[in-house]
N, C-alpha and C positions, 0 to 999 in steps of 0.2 A: 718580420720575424727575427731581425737581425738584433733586437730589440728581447728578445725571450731567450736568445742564444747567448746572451752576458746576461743576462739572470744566472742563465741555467750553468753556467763554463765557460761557457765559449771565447775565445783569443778574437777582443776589439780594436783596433786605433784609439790612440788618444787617453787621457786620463779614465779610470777608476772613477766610477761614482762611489761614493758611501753605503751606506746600509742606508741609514734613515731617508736618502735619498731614492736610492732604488724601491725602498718599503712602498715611498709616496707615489712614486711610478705607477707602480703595481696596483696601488688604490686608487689610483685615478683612472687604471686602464678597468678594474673592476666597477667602479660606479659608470663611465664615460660609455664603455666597448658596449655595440649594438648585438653582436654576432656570438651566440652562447660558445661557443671553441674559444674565442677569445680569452672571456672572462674566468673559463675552466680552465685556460694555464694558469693565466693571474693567479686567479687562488691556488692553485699546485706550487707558482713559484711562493707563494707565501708562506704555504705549509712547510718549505723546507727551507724557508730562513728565520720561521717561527723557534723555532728551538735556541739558536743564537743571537738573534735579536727578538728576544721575547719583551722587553720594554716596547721596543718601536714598532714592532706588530701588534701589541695588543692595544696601544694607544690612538695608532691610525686606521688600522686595519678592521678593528669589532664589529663596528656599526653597520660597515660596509659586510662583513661577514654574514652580520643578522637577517642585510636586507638580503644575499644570498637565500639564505634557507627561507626564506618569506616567498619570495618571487619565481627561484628557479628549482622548489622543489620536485617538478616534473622529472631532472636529471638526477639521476641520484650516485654518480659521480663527482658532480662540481658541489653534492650536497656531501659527500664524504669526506670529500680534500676538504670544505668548509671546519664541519663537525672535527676533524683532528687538526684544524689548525687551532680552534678555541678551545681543545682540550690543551694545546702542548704551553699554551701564554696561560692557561687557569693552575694547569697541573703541577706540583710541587715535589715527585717524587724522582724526578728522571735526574737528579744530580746525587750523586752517593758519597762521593767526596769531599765535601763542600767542606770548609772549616764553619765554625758555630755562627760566625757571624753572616757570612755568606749562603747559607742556608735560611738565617733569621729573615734577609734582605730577599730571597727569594717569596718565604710564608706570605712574607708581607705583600708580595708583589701579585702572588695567587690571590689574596683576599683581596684584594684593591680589583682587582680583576673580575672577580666573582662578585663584589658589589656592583660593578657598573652593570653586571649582565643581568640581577637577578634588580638591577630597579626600574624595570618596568617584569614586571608578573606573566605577563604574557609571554614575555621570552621561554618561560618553563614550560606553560602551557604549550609551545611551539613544540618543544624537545622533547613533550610529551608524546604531542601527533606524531614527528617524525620516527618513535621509537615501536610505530604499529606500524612502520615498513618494514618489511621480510627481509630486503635486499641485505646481504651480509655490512656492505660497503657504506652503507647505513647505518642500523642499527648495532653495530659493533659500538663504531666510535661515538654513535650519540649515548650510551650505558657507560662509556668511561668516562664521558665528556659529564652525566648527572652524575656519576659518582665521585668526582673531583668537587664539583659544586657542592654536595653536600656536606666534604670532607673540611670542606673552607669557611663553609655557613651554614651550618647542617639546621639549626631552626628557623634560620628564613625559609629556607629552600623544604624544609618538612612543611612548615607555613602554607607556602604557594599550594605543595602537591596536596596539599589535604583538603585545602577547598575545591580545587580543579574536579569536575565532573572526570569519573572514575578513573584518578589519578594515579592509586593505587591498584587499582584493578589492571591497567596497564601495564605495572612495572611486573607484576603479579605473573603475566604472562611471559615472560622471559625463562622461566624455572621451566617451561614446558616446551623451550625452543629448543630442536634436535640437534643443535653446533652446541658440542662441549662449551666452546668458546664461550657463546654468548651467553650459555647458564650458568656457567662459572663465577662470569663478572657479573651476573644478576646477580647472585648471591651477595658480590661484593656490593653490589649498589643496597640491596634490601639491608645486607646491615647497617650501611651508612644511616640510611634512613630510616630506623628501627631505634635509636641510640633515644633513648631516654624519652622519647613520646609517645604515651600510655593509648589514645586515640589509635595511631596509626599501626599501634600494635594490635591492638584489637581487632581493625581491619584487615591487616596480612592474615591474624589467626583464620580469622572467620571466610578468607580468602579460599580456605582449605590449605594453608600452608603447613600447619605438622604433617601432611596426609602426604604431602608432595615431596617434603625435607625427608622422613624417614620413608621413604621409597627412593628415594635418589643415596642417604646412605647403603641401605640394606644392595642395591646396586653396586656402590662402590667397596661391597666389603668388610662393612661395616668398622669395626676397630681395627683392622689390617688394611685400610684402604690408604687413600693418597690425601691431599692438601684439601678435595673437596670435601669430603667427611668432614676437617674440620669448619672449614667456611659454613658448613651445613650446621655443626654445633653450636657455632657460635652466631647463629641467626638465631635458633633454639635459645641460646641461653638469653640473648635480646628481647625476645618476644616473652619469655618465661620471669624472667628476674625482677620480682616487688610487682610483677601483674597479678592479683587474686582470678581475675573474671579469665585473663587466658590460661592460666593454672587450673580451675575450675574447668575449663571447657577441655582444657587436656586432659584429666583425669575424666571426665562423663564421656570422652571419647573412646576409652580402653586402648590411649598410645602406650599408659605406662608398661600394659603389657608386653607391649613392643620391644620396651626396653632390653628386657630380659635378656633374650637372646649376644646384645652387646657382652658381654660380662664370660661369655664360655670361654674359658680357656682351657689348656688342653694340661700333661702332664709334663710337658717339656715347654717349659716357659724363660728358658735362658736365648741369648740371644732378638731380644725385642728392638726392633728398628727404633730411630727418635719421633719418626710420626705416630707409628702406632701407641707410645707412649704420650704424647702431647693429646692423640684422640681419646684413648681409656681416660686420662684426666679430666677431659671435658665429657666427658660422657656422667663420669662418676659425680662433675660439678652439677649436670644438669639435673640428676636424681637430688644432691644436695636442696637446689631450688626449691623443690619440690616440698621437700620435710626441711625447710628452714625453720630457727625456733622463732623470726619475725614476721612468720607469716599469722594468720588466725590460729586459733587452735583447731576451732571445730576442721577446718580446711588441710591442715597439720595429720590431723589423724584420718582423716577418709584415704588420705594418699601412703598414712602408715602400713593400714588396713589391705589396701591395695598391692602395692607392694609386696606383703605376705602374702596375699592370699596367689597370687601370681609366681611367686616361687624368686621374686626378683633380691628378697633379703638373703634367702637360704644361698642363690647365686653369689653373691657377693660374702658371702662367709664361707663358702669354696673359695672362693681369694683371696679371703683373711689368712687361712689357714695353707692356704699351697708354695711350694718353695719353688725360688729361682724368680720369682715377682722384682721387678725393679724395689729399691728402697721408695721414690715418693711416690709412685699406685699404690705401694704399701700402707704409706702414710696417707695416703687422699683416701684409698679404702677404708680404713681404720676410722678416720673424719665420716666417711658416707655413712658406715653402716651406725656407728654413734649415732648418729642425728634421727635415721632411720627407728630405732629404736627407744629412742626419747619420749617419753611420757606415754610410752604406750606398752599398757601390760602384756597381752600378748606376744608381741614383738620381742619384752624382755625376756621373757620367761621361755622365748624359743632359743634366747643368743645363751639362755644361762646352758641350757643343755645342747649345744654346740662344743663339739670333741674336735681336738688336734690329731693328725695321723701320725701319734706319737706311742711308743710300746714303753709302760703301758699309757693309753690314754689317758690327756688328762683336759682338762675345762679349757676350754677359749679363755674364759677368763684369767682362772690363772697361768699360762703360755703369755697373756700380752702385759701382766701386773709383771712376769721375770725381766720383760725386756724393759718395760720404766723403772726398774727398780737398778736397772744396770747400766752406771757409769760408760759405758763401755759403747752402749747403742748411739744412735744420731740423736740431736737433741728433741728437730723437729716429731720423729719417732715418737719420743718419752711424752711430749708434749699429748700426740696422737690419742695414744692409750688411756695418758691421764682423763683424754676428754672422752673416752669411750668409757671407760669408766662410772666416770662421772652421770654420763648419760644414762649407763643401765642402771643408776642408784634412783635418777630423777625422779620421783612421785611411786617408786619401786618400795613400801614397806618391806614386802616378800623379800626382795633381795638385800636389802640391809640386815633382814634379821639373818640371813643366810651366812652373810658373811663376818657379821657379830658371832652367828655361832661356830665359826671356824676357830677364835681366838678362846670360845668358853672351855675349861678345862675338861667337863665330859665331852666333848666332843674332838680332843684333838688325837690325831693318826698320827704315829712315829713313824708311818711307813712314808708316810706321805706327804708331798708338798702342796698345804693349802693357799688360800689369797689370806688369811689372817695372819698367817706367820712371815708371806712376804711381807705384808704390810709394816710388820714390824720389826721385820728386819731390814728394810727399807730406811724407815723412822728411826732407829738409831745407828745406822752405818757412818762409815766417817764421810761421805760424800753429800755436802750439804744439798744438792738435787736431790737428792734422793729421802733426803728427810724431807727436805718441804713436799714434794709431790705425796710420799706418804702420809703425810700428814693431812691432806686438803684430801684424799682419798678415804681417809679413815670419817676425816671431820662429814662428807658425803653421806657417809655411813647412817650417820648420827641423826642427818638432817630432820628438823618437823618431826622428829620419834623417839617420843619421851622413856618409851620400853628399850631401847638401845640402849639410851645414854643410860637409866639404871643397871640393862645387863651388864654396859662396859666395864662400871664398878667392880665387877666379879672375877675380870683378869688380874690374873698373876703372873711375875717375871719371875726365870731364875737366873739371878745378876751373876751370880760366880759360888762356885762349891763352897759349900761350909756356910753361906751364908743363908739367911729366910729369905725367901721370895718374896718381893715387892710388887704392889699392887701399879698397876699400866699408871695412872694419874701419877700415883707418886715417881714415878721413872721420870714421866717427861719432866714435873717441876724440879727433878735431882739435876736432866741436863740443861733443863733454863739457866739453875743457879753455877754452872759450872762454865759459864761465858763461851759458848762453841760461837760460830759463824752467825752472820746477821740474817744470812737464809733461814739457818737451823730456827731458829729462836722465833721468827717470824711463822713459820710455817707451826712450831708448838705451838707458840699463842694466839692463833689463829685455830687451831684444834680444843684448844684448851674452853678458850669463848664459845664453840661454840657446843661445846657438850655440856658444861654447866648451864647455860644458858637456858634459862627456863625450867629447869630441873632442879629442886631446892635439896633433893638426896647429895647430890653431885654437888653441891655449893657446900653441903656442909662437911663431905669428907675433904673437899678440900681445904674447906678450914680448919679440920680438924690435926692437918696436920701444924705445930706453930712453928713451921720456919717458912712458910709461904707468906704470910702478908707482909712482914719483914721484908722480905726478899723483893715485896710490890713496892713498897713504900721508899726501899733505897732506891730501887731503879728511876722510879719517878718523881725524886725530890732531887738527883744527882744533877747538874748543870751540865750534858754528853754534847759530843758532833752532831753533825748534820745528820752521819749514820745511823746513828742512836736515837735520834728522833721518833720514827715508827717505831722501835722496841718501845721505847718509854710512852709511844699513847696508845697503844696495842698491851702494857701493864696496867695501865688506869682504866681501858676498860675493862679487862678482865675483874680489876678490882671494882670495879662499879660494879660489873652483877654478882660480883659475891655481895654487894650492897641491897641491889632491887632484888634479887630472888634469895635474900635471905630471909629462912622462917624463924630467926631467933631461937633455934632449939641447942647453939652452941652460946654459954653466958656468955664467955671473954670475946666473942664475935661476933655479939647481935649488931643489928642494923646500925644503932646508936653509938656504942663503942664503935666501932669503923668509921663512920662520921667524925667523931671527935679523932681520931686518930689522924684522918685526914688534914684535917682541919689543923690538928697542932705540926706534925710531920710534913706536911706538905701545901697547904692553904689550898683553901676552896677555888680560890681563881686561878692559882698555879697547875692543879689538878685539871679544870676543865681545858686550861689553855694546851695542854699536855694530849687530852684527850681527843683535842680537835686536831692535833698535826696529820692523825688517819686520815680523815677526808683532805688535807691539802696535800698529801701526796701527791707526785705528779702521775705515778703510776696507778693511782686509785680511780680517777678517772676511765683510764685505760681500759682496765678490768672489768670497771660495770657497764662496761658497754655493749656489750656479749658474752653468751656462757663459754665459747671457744677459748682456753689458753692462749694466746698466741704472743708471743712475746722474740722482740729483736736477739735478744742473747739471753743466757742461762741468768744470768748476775741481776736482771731485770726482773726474772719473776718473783713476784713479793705478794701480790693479790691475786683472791679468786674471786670470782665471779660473785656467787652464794653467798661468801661472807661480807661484800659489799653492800649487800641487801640488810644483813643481819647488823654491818653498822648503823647505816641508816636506821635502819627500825628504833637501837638500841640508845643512841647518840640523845637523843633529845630526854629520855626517861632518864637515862642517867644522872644527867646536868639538874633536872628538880630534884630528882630522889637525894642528891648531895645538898642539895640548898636546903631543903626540907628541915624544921625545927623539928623536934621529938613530940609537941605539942601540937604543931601541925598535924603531924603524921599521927597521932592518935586519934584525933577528931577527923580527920580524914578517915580513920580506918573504921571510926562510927558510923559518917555518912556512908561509906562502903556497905557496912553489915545492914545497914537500913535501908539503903537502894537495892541491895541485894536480896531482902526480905519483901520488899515492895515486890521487887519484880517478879521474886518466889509465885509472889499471892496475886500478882495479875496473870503470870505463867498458869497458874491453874486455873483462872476462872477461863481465859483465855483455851484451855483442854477444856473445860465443862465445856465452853460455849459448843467448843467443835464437837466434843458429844454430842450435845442437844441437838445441832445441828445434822449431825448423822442420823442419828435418831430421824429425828424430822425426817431427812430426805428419805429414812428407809420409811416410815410410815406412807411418806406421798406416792412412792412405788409401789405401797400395798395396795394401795386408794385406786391409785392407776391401775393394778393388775385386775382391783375387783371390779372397776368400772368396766373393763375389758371384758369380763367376765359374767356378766352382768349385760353387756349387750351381746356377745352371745348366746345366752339364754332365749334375749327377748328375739334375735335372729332364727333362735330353734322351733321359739313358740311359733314366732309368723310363719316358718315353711310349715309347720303341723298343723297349721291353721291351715292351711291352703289346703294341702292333703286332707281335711276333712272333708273342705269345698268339694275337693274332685271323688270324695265316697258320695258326699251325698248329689252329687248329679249324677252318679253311674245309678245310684240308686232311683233317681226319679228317673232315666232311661229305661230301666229294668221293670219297673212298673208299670209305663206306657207299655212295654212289649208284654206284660202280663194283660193288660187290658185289651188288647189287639187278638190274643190267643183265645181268651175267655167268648170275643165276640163270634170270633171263626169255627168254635167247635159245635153251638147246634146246626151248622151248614152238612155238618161230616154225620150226625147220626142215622141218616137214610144207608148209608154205606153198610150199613151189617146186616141189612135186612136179605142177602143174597147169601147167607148161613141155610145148609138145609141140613144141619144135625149136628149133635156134638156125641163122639163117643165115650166109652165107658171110661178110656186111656185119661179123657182131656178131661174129663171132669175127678178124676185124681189129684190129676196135677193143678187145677183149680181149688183145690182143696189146701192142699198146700202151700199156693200161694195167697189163697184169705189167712192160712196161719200165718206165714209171714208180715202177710200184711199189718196184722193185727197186733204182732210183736211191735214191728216197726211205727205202728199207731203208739203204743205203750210209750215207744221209746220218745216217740217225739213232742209227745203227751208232757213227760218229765222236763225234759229240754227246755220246753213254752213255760212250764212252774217256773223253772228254773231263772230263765231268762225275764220271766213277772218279777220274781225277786230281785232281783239287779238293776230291774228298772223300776223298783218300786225308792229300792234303796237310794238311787242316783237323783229320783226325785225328790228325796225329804235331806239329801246334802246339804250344808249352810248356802247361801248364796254370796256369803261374803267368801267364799276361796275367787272366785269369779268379778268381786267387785270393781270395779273403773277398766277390765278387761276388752275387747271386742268379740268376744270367743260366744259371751251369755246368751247371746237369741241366737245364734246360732249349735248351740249345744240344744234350749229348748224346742227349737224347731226340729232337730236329730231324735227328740226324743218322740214327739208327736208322732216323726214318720213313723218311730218304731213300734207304736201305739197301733197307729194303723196297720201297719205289718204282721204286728200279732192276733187283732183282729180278724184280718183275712187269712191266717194261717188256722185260726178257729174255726172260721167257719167252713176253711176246705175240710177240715177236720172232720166237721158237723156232715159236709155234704160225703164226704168218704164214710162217716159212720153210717149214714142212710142208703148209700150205694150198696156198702157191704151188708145192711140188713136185708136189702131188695133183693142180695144176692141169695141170701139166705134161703129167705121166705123162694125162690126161684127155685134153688138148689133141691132144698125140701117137697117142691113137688115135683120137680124131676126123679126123684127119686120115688116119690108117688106115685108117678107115670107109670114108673120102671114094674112096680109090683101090679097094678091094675092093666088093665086097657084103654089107653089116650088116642082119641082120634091123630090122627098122621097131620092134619090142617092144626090142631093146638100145639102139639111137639114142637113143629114147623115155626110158631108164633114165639113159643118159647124160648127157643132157640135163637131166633131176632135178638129179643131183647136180653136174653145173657152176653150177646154178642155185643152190643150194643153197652151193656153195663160194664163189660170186661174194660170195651176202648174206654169209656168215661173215667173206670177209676183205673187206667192205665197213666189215662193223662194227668188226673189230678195228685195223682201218686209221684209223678214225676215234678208236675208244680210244685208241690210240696216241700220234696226232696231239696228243691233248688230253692224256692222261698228259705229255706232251715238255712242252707247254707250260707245264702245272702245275710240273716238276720245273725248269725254266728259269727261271717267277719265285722258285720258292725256293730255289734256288739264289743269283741275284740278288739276294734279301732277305738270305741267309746272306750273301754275299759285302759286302753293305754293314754288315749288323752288325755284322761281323769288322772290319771297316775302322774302324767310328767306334767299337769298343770299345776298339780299339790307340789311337785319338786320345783319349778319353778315358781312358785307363788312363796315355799319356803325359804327358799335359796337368797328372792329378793327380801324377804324380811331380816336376813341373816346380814344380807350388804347394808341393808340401811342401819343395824343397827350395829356394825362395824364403822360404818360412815360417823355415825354420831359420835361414836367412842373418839377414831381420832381426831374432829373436828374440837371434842372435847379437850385432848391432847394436845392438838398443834395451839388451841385459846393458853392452856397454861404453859407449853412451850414459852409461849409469846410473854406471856408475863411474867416469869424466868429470867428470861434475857432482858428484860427493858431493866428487871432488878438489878441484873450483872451488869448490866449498861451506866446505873445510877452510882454502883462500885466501886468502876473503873474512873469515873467519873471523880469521884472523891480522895481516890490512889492518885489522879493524876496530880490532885488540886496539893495533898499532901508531895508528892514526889519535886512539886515546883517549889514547894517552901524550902525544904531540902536543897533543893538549887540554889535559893537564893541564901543560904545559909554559909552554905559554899561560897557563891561569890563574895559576900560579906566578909569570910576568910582570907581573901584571896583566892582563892583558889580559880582557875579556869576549867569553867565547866559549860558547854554546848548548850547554845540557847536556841531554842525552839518555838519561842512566842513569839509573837508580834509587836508592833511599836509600840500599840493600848496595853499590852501588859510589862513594859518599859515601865510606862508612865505613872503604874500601880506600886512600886516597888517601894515608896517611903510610905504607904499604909502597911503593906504586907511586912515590913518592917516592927512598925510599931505592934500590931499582932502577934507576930513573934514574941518582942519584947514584954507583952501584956502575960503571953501565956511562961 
């Protein structure tokens, strides 16, 4: 031990070993020593000479460390002292003083370090297992020990853990370990490891890591909290920044709503700590992410959408408008809620009606146009606004016209300060910021809307008493020619471009006045500085599209004069050479790189975004529009009016066809409803077929049961023979009921006529309503039964008429009896057989009854099957010969269109000769054939030449 006690301090005899010497000690008592105590000092003494001789520990000492954590991970002491010795020889950050170079010599030593450890792969995989031990003494120092590694070689070392069997899943579980500690610097490891690879982002997301990060801020406080809130944002903005698919699964998660609550501030917002101010930054970065203009669009607006409808915009315009906010939350809010708002109408159209808590109130808008228009604010501020601005104009018609109509003369308030009157009082103050931002504000204005740039025409200035009011164009060309600042003048003719532009009313009031092209023509034939450079090709283009969007309706200005003018005043190649120094700006680049302003110092901004695009577009049409002979251009303007004519006339066959073709499809939905319709019918017929089926078996039921009653009743006539008299009372009432009866005979008498007719008539019906049916023998058999039916209703009839006459003739001599003297034995006999006759036509009076009725419903069933067999037998005659109509219709559809087809066909064959008339010109014009009609083009030539 005496040996561990001069490691460790301890007073030995005799010389001093070295470091490098003592190091090799120690590595040799760690590979050699049998007895685990041993070799847990070893490594203890190396851990604490690791920091000062970090060269000769990590050089001798690694390998031997490695085999440590291989072998004796059972101790997780001698595995702790290990893991923080090869953090302290990897790790780069524990010197703070170091001069530039001795820091460089350090980096260098940490990657040299971290390569040897990560060239065998398994090493990570080790550091992986070890980091699913619990023990603090453990897994502390192996999460600093991987996050040093990754800080050194973050793609190798993402490399390793991404293949590793659930590598990330591992590290994943740290955010959920109960030591502050250890989830602290998880955080710190996750973002190491998050830094630029799209994959492993994907897997943290999908880890459930938003779910985990804003439950560990909302914990800490959320924007009032401490250094972890930010650690937590800035894993967020790693996993968020240029990922679509984690962006996506952020918003389908409903975090954004989470957001929200970040952003509350209270009334007393003075006094904000430098954390809480670092967190609201990144909070407000992270929403930026979100609504970036590089991300998709469609992706852009589902998050715009969201965001309003969550209440998160309206939050954040509470902190547009509230006092004592630091300057840059000002400025980063101001950036948020622009972005937020960008190309989405809704979103704009809430910010326009968004009030300052100002007496009286007044618009958001114009509150943050005073502070850009004022010299006075930060620059970054002015810069802010401008792009807030800017953004509620983006793809905003509505709001251009709004703020065009501030500046039109029925609409301007003397009470009142609008955003048009800033603007222009902005645009000619003496602070050249201030003009150019208004101007690239106004020029916003303008953008893609052709209805602006004519209204703008309709302003007027009043320059100074006693004088007429000059119209806004004519102002700014008065302070071009008056040589103000390189700002000023850029920032006009940068407004100027782009409000003529495309608008041929505006090209020609500016030419109507004549001290403009003049004024173009010196600038850009002058020989200026390097300053002077952009003004003079920011003149030549301006003058180029008073070129291309001139309609010739001023003589001294048409297209052609301006050419020549060129041409003498200034040379055509002089002129484009001029016009190209725009794009070699250095700061032109700059600019189109993003819609954001951002710019190092005030003196730098010179482009905008927008009208970088509007060069581009315009740059190339210019350059031929100047070459162009007058000869050219008129026979170009032929080919125009005749591709234009062309197109007219395939434009309409192209509307017929798509008539025709509606047509059409409405017709085959007709086809389709009536065929629908049409087997409904035949679905109606079948069930009423069926329901005949089930009358006529109730009926042949009912007929057996008639047959069965018929046989049973001469069993019952001995039954009345036990009568021994009728008196005077009962054969009253016997009387009475033969009248009834007798009615009732009358009546059913008619009924049976009745019912002959119906089925006389049902019989001599065509048989063609019934033809190719299944209904036909089964109607005929219905009608048989009813044949028979009436029959046997005849002849109860018959037999009811001879009952009642028996009754008669009985009656009559009963009452015969009554005046003579009848033996007591005849009475007696008598009286039998009234008894007798009474029950017979009791019975048959009841058969009867109930025969009537049966033949009555089926009657009634015939008479409606008959009914709705004619509706549906006409019904079908109606579809077919609907069917044929269109059938007829879609044949001349078809032959129509194969016409149009043969049209477009010969349009086309004309519209290529035309091409080639063109090319023959010179001219470049978009080829759409193939190589065989290449090859055709010295016939189609001579063709030409023939016709």
């Amino acid at each position: 031990m005496n040996f561990f006690r001069g490691v460790m301090g301890g007073q030995a005899a005799g010389p001093q070993p070295s470091g490098a010497e003592t190091i090799q000690k120690l590595c040799d008592r760690v590979a050699s020593s049998t007895l685990l105590e041993d070799r847990r000092d070893a490594v203890r003494a190396l851990k604490s000479l690791s920091k000062k001789y970090r060269m000769e520990v990590g050089t001798q000492a690694m390998d031997h460390l490695i085999t440590i954590l291989q072998t004796d991970r059972s101790d997780s002491e001698i595995v702790g002292y290990a893991l923080d010795t090869l953090y302290n020889i990897i790790c780069n950050d524990e010197e703070e003083e170091q001069d530039e170079n001795a820091q460089k010599q350090a980096d260098d030593l940490g990657a040299q370090f971290t390569d040897k450890f990560i060239e065998d792969p398994e090493h990570i995989t080790l550091l992986l297992t070890l980091l699913e031990e619990f023990d603090f003494h453990v897994r502390w120092p192996g999460v600093k020990l991987l996050t040093s590694l990754l800080k050194n070689q973050g793609v190798q070392v993402q490399g390793i853990i991404l293949v590793s069997p659930m590598g990330v899943s591992r590290l994943m579980d740290l955010l959920a370990d109960s030591r502050e500690v250890i989830r602290n610097d998880g955080l710190l490891l996750l973002q190491q490891l998050t830094k630029g690879n799209a994959a492993i982002q994907k897997i943290v997301a999908f880890e459930n890591a938003f779910e985990r990060l804003l439950d560990i801020i909302t914990e800490e406080g959320s924007s009032d909290g401490g250094i972890v809130v930010e650690d937590c944002l800035l894993l967020l903005l790693n996993l968020l920044k240029n990922n679509s698919s984690n962006q996506n699964f952020f918003k389908e998660g409903s975090y954004i709503q989470r957001m929200k609550p970040w952003f509350e501030v209270g009334d007393d917002n003075s006094g904000w700590s430098a954390q809480k101010v670092t967190n609201l930054h990144l909070m407000l970065q992270l929403v930026r992410v979100m609504v970036s203009p590089v991300n998709s669009p469609g992706a852009t607006a589902s998050c715009q959408k969201s965001m309003y409808q969550c209440g998160l915009l309206q939050q954040l315009c509470t902190i547009l408008m509230a006092t004592g906010v630091p300057a840059d939350i000002l400025t980063e809010t101001i950036n948020t809620v622009s972005e937020v708002i960008r190309g989405s109408q809704v979103n704009q159209d809430y910010f326009a009606s968004v009030n300052a808590p100002s007496n009286p109130p007044r618009p958001a808008i114009v509150v943050l146009l005073m502070s850009m228009v004022n010299e006075r604010q930060p620059f970054v501020l002015r810069c802010a606004v401008l792009y807030c601005f800017q953004c509620f104009l983006y793809k905003n018609q509505k709001g251009q016209g709004e703020i065009v109509a501030t500046l039109l003369p029925s609409t301007i308030d003397a009470n009142s300060i609008s955003a048009g009157q800033l603007l222009c009082g902005g645009l000619f103050s003496a602070d050249s910021l201030s003009n150019w931002c208004a101007a690239v504000a106004l020029a916003h204005a303008l953008q893609d809307n052709l209805t602006q740039k004519e209204q703008l025409l309709r302003v007027q200035l009043a320059t100074s008493l006693g004088k007429p009011p000059v119209s806004l164009l004519q102002q700014c060309t008065n302070i071009l020619s008056q040589g103000s600042k390189v700002q000023t003048r850029v920032g006009l003719l940068m407004l100027l471009c782009t409000w003529i532009s495309n608008c041929p009313i505006a090209v020609t009031h500016f030419l109507h006045n004549q001290e403009n092209v003049p004024f173009l023509t010196a600038q850009i034939s002058e020989n200026l500085g390097e300053d002077e450079r952009l003004v003079q090709g920011l003149c030549a283009l301006l003058l180029g599209i008073c070129i291309y969007y001139n309609d010739n309706s001023l003589e001294n200005y048409t297209k052609e004069k301006l050419k020549q003018l060129i041409e003498k005043r200034i040379g055509k190649e002089n002129f484009v050479e001029k016009l190209g120094f725009i794009t070699k700006h250095e700061l032109y680049s700059r600019a189109a790189q993003k819609p954001q302003p951002v710019f190092p110092s005030p003196e730098q901004m010179l482009f905008d975004h927008e009208f970088t695009k509007l060069v581009k577009e315009l740059e190339g049409v210019i350059t031929k529009a100047v070459h162009k002979s007058s000869e050219e251009e008129k026979k170009e303007e032929e080919v125009k009016k005749t591709l234009e004519q062309h197109d007219n006339i395939v434009t309409q066959y192209k509307e017929l066809i798509r008539e025709q073709d509606a047509q059409i499809q409405e017709l085959k939905e007709q086809v389709a409803s009536m065929t629908s319709q049409h087997e409904q019918m035949q679905t109606t017929i079948t069930q009423q077929l069926s329901q005949i089926q089930q009358h006529k078996d109730q009926y042949n039921i009912l007929k057996l049961k008639l047959g069965k009653e018929n046989q049973s009743q001469p069993n019952n006539q001995g039954d009345s023979s036990q009568m021994n008299g009728l008196q005077t009372e009962e054969l009253s009432q016997l009387r009475e009921e033969v009248e009834e009866l007798r009615k009732q005979h009358t009546l059913l008498q008619s009924q049976l006529s009745d019912k002959d007719a119906l089925i006389s008539s049902l019989k001599s019906a065509p048989a063609e309503t019934t033809e190719g049916s299944a209904e036909g023998p089964d109607n005929t058999k219905l009608l048989q039964e009813l044949d028979d039916l009436r029959s046997q209703v005849q002849s109860q009839s018959a037999e009811i008429a001879q009952l009642k006459s028996e009754r008669q003739d009985l009656l009559r001599k009963v009452e015969d009896g009554e005046s003579s003297s009848v033996p007591s034995s005849d009475s007696s006999l008598d009286a039998a057989k009234m008894s007798k006759l009474e029950n017979r036509l009791a019975a048959q009076t009841s058969e009867t009854e109930r025969l009537k009725e049966e033949a009555k419903s089926l009657s009634d069933s015939r008479a409606d099957m008959e009914q709705q067999l004619a509706s549906a037998t006409s019904t079908v005659a109606i579809l077919q010969t609907e069917k044929t109509k269109l059938q007829t219709e879609v044949q001349e559809s078809k032959k129509e269109q194969d016409d149009l087809l043969m049209l477009l066909a010969d349009q086309d064959q004309k519209i290529h000769s035309l091409k080639q008339r063109l090319k023959d010109l010179g001219e470049t014009v978009e080829d759409e054939d193939d190589l065989d009609a290449r090859d055709q083009t010295d016939d189609e030539d001579e063709d030409d030449d023939e016709d």
